[in-house]
Structures are given as structure tokens and as C-alpha cells.
C-alpha positions as CSV (number, residue, x, y, z in Angstrom):
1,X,126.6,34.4,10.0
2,X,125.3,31.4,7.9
3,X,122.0,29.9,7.6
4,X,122.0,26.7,5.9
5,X,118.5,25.6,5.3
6,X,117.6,21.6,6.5
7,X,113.7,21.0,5.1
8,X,110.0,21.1,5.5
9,X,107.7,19.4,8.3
10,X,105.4,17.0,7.8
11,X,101.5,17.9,7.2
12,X,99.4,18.7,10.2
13,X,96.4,16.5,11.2
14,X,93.6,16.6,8.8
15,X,90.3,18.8,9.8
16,X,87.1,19.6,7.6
17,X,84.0,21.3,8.0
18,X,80.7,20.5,5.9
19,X,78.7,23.4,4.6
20,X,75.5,22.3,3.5
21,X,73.7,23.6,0.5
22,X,71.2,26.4,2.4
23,X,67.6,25.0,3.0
24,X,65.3,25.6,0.1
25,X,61.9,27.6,0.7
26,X,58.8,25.7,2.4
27,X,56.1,25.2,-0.1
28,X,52.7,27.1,0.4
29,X,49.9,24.8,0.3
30,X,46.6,25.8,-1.1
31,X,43.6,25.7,0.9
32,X,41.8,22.5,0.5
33,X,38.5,23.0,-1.7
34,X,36.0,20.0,-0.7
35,X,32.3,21.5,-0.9
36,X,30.3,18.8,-1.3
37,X,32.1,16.9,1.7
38,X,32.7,14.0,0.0
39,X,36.2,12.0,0.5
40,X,37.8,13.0,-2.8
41,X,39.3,16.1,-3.4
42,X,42.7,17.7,-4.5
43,X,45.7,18.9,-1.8
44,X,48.0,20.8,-3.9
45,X,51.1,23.1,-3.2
46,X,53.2,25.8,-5.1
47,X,56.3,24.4,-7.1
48,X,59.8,25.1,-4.9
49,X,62.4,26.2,-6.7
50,X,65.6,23.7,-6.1
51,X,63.0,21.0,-5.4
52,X,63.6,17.7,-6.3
53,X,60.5,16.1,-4.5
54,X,57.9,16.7,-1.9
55,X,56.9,14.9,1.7
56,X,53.1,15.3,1.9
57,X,51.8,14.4,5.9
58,X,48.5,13.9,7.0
59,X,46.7,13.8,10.5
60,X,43.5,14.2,12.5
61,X,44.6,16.8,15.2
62,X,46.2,20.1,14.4
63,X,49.7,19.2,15.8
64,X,50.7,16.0,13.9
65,X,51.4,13.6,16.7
66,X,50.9,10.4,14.8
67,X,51.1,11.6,11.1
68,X,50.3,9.2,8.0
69,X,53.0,10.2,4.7
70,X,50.4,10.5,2.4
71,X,52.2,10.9,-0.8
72,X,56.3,11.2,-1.6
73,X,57.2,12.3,-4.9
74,X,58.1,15.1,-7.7
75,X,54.6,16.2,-8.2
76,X,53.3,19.6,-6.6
77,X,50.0,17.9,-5.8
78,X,47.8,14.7,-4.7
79,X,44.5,13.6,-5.1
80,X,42.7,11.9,-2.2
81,X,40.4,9.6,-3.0
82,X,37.7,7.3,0.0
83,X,38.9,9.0,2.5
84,X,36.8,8.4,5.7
85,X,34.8,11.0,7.2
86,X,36.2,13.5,9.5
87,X,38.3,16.6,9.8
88,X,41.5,15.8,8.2
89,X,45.2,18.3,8.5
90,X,47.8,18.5,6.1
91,X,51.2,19.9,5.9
92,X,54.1,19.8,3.3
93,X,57.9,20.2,2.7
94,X,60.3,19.7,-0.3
95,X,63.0,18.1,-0.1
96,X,66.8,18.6,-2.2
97,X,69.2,16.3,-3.0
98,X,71.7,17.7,-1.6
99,X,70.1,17.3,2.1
100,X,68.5,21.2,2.4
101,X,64.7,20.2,3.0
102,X,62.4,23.2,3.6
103,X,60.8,23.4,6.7
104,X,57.2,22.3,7.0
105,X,54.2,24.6,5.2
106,X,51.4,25.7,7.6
107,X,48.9,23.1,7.6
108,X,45.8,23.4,5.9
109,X,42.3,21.6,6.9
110,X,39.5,19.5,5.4
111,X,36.1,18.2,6.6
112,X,34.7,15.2,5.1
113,X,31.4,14.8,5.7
114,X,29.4,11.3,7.0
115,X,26.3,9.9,5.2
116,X,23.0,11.6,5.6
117,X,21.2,9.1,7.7
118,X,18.0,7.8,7.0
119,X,15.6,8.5,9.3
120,X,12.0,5.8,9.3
121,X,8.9,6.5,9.1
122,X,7.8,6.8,12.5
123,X,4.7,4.5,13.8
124,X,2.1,6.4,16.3
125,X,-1.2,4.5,15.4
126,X,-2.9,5.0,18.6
127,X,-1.9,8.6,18.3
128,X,-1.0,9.0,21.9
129,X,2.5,10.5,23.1
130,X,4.9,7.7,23.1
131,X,6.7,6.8,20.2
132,X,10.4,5.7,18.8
133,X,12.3,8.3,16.2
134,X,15.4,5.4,14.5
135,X,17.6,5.9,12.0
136,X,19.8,3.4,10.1
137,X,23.8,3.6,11.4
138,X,26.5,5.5,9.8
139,X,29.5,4.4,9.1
140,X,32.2,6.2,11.2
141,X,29.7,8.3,13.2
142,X,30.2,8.7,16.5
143,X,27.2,10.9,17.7
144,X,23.7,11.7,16.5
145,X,21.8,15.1,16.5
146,X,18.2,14.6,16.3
147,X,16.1,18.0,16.1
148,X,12.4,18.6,16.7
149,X,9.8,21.5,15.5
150,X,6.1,21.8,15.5
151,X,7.2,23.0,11.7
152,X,8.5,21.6,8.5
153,X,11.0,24.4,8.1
154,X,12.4,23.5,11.4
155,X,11.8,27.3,12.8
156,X,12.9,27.5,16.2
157,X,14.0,23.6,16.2
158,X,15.4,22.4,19.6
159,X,17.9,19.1,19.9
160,X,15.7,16.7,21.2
161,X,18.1,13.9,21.3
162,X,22.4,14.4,20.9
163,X,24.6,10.8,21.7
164,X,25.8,8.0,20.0
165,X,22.8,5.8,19.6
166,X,20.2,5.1,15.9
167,X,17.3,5.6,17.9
168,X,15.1,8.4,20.2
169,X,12.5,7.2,22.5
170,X,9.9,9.7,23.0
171,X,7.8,9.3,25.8
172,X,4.6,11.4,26.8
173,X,5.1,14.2,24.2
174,X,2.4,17.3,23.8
175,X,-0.2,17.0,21.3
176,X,0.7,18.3,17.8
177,X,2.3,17.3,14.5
178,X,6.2,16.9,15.3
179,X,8.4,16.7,12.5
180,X,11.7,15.4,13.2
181,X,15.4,15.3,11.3
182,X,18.4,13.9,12.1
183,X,22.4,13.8,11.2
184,X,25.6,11.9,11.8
185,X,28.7,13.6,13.5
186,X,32.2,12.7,13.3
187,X,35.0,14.7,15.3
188,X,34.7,18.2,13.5
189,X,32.6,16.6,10.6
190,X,28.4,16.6,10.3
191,X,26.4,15.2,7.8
192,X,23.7,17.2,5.9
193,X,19.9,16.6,7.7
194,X,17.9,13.8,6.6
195,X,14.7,14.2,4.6
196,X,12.4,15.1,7.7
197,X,9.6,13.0,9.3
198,X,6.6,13.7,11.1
199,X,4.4,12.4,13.3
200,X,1.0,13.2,15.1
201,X,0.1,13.2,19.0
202,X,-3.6,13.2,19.1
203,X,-5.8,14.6,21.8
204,X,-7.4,12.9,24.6
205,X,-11.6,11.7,24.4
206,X,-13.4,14.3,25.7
207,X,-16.2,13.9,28.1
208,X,-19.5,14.6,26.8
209,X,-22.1,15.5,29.6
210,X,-25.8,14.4,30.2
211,X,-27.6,16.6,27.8
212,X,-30.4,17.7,30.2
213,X,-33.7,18.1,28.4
214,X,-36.3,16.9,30.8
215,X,-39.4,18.2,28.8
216,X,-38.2,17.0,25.1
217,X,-38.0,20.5,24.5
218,X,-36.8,21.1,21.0
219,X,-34.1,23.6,22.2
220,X,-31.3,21.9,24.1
221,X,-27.4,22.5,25.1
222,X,-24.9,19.5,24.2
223,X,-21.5,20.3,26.0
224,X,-18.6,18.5,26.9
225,X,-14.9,18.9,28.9
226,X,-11.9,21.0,27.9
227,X,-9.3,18.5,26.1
228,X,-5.9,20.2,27.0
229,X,-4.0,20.8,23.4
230,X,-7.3,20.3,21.1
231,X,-7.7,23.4,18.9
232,X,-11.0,22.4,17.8
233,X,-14.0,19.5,17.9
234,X,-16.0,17.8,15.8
235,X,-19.8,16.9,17.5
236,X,-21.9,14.5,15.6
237,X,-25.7,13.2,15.5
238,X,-27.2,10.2,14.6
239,X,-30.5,8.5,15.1
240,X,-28.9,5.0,16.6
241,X,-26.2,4.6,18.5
242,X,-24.1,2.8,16.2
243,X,-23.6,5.7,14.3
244,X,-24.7,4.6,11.1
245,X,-25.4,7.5,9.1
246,X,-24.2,10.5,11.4
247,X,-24.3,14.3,10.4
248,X,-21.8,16.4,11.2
249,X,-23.5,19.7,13.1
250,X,-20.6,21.4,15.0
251,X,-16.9,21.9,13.4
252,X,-15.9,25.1,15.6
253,X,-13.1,26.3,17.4
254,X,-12.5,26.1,20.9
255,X,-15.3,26.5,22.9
256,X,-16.4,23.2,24.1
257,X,-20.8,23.6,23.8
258,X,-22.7,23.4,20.9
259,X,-26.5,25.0,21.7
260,X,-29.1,23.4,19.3
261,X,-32.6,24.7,18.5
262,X,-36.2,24.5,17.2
263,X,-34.4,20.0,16.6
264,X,-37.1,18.2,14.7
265,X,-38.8,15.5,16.5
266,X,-37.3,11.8,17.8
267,X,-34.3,10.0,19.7
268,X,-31.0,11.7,18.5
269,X,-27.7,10.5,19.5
270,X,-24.3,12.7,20.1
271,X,-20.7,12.2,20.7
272,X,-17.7,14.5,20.8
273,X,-14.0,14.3,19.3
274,X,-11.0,16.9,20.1
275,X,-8.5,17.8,16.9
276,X,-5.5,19.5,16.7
277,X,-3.0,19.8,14.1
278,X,-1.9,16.1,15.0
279,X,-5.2,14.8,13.9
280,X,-8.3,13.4,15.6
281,X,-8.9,12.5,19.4
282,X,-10.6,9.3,19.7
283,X,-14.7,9.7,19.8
284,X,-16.3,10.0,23.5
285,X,-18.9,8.3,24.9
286,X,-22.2,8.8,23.5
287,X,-25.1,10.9,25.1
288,X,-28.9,10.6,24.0
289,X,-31.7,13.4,24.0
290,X,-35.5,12.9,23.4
291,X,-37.0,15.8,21.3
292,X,-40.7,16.3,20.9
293,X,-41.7,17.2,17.5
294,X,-42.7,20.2,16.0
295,X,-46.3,21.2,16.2
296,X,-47.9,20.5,12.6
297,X,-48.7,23.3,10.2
298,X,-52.6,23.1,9.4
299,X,-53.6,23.9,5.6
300,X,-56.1,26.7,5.3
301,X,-59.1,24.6,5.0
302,X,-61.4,24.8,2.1
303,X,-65.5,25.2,1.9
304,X,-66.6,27.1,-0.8
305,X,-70.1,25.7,-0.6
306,X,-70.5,26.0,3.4
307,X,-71.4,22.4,3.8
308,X,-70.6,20.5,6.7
309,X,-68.2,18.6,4.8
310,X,-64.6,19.6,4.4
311,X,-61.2,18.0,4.7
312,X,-58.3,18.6,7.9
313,X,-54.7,18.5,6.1
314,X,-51.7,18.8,7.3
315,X,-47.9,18.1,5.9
316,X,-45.7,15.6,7.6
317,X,-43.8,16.3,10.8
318,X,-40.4,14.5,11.0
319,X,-40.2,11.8,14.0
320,X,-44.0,11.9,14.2
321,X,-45.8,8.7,14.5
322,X,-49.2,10.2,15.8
323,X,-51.2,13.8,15.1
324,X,-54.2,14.6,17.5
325,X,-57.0,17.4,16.1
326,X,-58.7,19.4,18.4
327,X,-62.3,21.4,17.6
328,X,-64.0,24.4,19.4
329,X,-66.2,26.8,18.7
330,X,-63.6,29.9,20.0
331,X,-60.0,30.8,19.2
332,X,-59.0,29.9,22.9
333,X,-59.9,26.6,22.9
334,X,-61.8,26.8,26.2
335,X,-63.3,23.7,26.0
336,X,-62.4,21.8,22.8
337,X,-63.2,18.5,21.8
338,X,-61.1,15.5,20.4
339,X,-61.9,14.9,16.7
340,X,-59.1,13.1,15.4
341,X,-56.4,10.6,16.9
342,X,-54.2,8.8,14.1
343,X,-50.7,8.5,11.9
344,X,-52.7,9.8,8.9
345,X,-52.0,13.5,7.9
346,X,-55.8,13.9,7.1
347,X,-59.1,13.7,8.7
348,X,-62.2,14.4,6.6
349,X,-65.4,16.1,8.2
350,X,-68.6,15.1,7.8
351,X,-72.1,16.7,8.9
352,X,-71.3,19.5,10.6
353,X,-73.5,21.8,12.3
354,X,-73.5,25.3,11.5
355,X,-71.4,28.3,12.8
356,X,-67.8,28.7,13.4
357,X,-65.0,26.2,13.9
358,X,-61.7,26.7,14.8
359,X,-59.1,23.9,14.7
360,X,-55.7,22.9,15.9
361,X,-53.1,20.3,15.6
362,X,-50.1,18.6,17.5
């Protein structure tokens, strides 16, 4: 049998299949070191080999809905510079020419702190429990923490005020010293505490009572009411009512009487004040007492020659404006006679019969 052979067929269709360079390794970026919280700092990655550049995202929520491309380029890093406060994600690939980019690196996070506020002085002149705690805005802030503590280490400091406002109203607060500090938040981001300030709630007036003293006794009680918060008072005395030149005679704790005894002689004046650590309570109303004065201290009296002639002295008795001498001729004064009525501290006798003479003085 014989084959003769005729030719070949033409070429099939043409097919083709792409095989793409295999994906280069995801870079590892570094954790993000930004202590101070400001809004420049470095976001930097490990070199990938078969790199030829790198896709650097940013994005404030952990899953990169809306990302910003921060940086596209060769380099294995980026500085950041003004960025705006808040809590700030990054993530990186690398990309190849020939079309194998890496996957994406886990992300890696950063906080950029807002401004310290600056909190006022706060005003309180009248001392009482009302009062405003302001602060100038921050930019970007969205909230306010404001704390509170009867300390300035802010021991045991409660949050007296948390929302999006500069300023606190405080109405009725306790008495004390309050110091106060505040800072800005943004999401995920606080600002360091502002330089505290303080502030003083004073106590209320206290009532001082009638001092009863019906005889001028020299031995008298000055008290007064409780002042809820005062941790001590301050009682003073003067001889007008204006308070000219008073004298300070009580300056104790808590208890709220102040018992005086053997006073010298006169019209004295008193009034009251609570304190606490938040200063001093206004003054209360002023009582009066009349005190009688102390009897006067008669000088040995001197007669050397036994004469009827010999001098009555006496030193001077504060608040006194008159002295009255008595004479008898026995220690009890059983019936004694008026010798001497006057503002002088002196009375000279003349003539006197013989025997023994006993004197006395008020």
C-alpha cells in the first residue's frame, strides 16, 4: 500500500495565560513614637525587598473607610508634620513594577494631643457658693473634663463638669478652698491638665447672742451659733462700736463660746466671724456688755510719827472715773463713814482722832 503525503494544517486559534510576578512581602511598620503629643512625628516601615515604592494610608477609625494617601514614593518612611489633634491609623504596602503589590501592613496608631487649656482666675469676692470655672477654647476639642478637690494634688478629685462647653457654673458649693483643673478631649486624644486654680467658699455670719451680764459682773460668757463648715472663729473686742482699735481675744477651734473673766472695768464691744480653709465669714452683728471695775488696791498707808495726818493712795483702776473711801473704826465695816468721793487716786487726812482706823476702797 502507498501513502503519499499531501501537507500541514493551518495554526489553531491563539490562547495565552498571564502569570504575574508573585506579590512581594507587606512591609512591617514601626510603632509610631509621639510622646510629647505633639503633631510631628515620624511613621516609618522596614525596606521590602523587590520594592520599587510604597502607598502610605492614613485614617481616623481602625478600619480605613475614608482613608487619606499620605505619602507615595521610594522612601521607607514619612514625617508628619501640623497634624490636627486626635487619634490618627496608619497602614502601608509596597508596590512592584511589575503589578505584585504586597498586601497591606497591620496598622499602627498615634494620639495627638490638643492644647492645654487655660483655665482663669476664678472671681468669688463675696465668698459665697456661686461662682463660674471658664477656660479659653481649644482648637479641635470637642469635650471638656473639668476636675475638683478640696487639694492641690487633686487626691481623690471627682469630674465636676464633662461636655463640650469653656465654662462651669457652680452654684451653692460647700464651704472650703476648691481648686480646680481642666483639659481638652478630642476622639481618643486628651490634653495635659491646666495649671490649677482655686477658689474660696467662705462661711456664713454667725449669730452672736445677748451677752447676759445683768450685774456688770466682771466674769461674763460671750457665745454665739454653730456656722455649718467653719472650722474655727475669730471673736473680737473693742471699746466703740466702730471697731476702731479692736483686740483679738478668742482664735480657737470649734466650740462656739468664749468665757471671759476678772474683764477690767467699762463698755466693751464684741462680734464674731466663722473661718475655714476658704477664708473668713463675714463679721456678725455686734453685742455690748457693761463691766464694773475692779475694786482698787489701797497702798499700805504710812504714819511713822502717829499724827492724825497721813495720805489714802491708791493706783489707777482701768475704766474708772470715780473711787469712793470708806472709814470705820473695825475690820467689818459695821458702820463706816464716807470720807472721800472723787476721780483723784488720793485723799489726804487731816486731824485725826486717836485709835484705830481701818479703810477701804471701790
Amino acid at each position: 500500500v502507498y501513502k503519499r503525503q499531501i501537507g500541514d494544517s493551518d495554526w489553531s486559534n491563539v490562547v495565552w495565560l498571564d502569570v504575574p510576578e508573585p506579590p512581594i512581602d507587606a512591609p512591617v511598620l514601626s510603632p509610631i513614637e509621639n510622646d510629647d503629643g505633639d503633631g510631628d512625628y515620624l511613621v516609618d516601615w522596614n525596606a521590602v525587598e523587590g520594592a520599587s515604592g510604597y502607598i502610605l494610608e492614613e485614617a481616623g477609625n481602625t478600619d480605613f473607610l475614608t482613608p487619606t494617601v499620605r505619602y507615595e514614593g521610594v522612601d521607607d518612611m514619612f514625617e508628619v508634620t501640623g497634624q490636627g489633634a486626635g487619634l490618627w491609623y496608619y497602614r502601608v504596602r509596597a508596590t512592584s513594577a511589575g503589578g505584585g503589590d504586597s498586601a497591606w501592613s497591620g496598622p499602627q496608631s498615634v494620639a495627638v494631643l490638643p492644647a492645654t487649656p487655660v483655665l482663669s482666675p476664678i472671681e468669688n469676692d463675696d465668698g459665697d457658693g456661686d461662682y463660674l470655672v471658664d477656660w479659653d477654647d481649644v482648637t479641635e476639642a470637642t469635650s471638656y473634663q473639668v476636675e475638683e478637690a478640696d487639694n492641690p494634688e487633686f487626691d481623690q478629685a471627682v469630674v465636676a463638669y464633662d461636655g463640650a462647653a469653656s465654662e462651669y457654673p457652680v452654684e451653692g458649693h460647700l464651704t472650703g478652698l476648691w481648686y480646680y483643673r481642666v483639659r481638652a478631649s478630642t476622639a481618643g486624644a486628651d490634653s495635659p491638665w491646666s495649671d490649677p486654680q482655686s477658689v474660696g467658699v467662705v462661711p456664713d455670719a454667725p449669730v452672736l447672742y445677748a451677752i447676759d451680764n445683768p450685774d456688770a459682773e466682771r466674769d461674763y460668757l460671750v457665745d454665739w451659733s454653730d456656722v455649718t463648715g467653719a472650722t474655727s472663729y475669730e471673736l473680737e473686742e473693742a471699746e466703740d462700736d466702730q471697731f476702731s482699735l479692736p483686740t483679738v481675744v478668742y482664735y480657737p477651734g470649734s466650740p462656739s463660746e468664749y468665757q471671759i473673766t476678772e474683764h477690767e472695768g467699762g463698755t466693751w464691744y464684741y462680734r464674731v466671724r466663722a473661718r475655714n480653709a476658704g477664708g473668713d465669714g463675714p463679721w456678725s452683728d455686734p453685742q455690748s456688755v457693761g463691766v464694773i471695775p475692779a475694786p482698787p488696791a489701797l497702798a499700805d498707808i504710812s504714819n511713822p510719827d502717829g499724827d492724825g495726818d497721813y495720805l489714802l493712795d491708791w493706783p489707777d483702776v482701768t475704766g474708772a472715773t470715780l473711787y469712793w473711801v470708806e472709814e470705820d473704826d473695825n475690820p467689818g465695816f459695821t458702820s463706816p463713814a464716807a470720807r472721800y468721793t472723787g476721780a483723784d487716786r488720793e485723799f489726804q487726812v487731816d486731824g485725826q482722832g486717836t485709835g484705830l482706823w481701818y479703810y477701804r476702797g471701790r
